[in-house]
C-alpha positions as CSV (number, residue, x, y, z in Angstrom):
1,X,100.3,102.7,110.8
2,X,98.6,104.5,108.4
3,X,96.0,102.3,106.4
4,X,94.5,102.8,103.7
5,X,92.1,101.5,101.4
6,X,92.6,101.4,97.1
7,X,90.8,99.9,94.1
8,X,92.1,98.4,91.0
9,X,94.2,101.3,89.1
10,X,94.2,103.5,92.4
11,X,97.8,104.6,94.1
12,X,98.9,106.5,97.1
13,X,101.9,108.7,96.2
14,X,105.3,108.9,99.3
15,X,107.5,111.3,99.6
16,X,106.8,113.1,96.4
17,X,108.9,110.4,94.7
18,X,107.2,106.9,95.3
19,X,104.5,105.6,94.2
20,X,102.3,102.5,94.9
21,X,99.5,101.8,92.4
22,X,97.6,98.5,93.1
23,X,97.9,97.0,89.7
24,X,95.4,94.0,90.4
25,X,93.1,92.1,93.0
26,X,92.3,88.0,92.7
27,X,90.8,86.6,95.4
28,X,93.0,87.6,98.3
29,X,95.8,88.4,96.8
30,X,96.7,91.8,95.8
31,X,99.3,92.8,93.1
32,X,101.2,96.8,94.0
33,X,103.3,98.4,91.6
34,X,105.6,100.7,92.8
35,X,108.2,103.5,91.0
36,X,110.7,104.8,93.1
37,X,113.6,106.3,92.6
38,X,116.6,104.0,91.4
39,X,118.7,105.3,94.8
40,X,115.4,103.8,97.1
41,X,115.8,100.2,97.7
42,X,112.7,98.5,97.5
43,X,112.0,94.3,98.4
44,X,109.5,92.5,99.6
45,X,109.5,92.2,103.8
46,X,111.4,88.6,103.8
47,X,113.5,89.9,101.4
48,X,114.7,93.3,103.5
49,X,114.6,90.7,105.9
50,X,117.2,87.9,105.0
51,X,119.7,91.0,103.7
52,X,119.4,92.6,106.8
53,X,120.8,89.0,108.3
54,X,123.6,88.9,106.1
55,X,121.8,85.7,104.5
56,X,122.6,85.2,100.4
57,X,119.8,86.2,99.0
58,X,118.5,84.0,95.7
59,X,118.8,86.5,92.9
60,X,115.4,85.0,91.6
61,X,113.9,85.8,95.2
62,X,114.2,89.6,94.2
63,X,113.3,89.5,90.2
64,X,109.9,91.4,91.8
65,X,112.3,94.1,92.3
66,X,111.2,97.7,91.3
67,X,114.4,97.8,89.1
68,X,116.4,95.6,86.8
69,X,116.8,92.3,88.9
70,X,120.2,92.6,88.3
71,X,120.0,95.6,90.4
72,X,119.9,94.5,94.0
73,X,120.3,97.1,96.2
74,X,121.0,96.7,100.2
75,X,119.3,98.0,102.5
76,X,120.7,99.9,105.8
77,X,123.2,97.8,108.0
78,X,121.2,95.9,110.6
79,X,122.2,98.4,113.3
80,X,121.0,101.3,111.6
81,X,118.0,99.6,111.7
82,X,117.9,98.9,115.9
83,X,116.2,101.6,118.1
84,X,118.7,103.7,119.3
85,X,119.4,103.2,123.0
């Protein structure tokens, strides 16, 4: 894992295409922005997490999504996501 350390206003580009700007810091929380293209999926871990399951996902769970809320987008099947053996 790559780790790296930001201030307020700072970002760390991906790929060319996504960016993550830490928009602001209280106490210990910490606030990212991120733009990515419309095709990249972005949710928070629990999120990925309960769509990888095949669990219904709240739609207000995702409305911290990078696009539209209305805009969920799925991520990989979970066996795309298994090691390969």
């Amino acid at each position: 894992m790559l780790v790296l350390s930001r201030k307020k206003d700072e970002s760390i580009v991906i790929n060319n295409d996504i960016t993550i700007v830490v928009v602001e810091i209280r106490g210990d929380k910490v606030r990212l922005g991120v733009e990515a293209p419309k095709e990249v999926p972005v949710h928070r871990r629990e999120v990925f997490e309960a769509i990888a399951r095949g669990e219904p996902v709240d739609q207000a769970s995702v409305g911290g999504s990078v696009h539209e809320s209305s805009d969920v987008r799925q991520p990989p099947e979970p066996e795309a996501l298994a090691p390969d053996a």
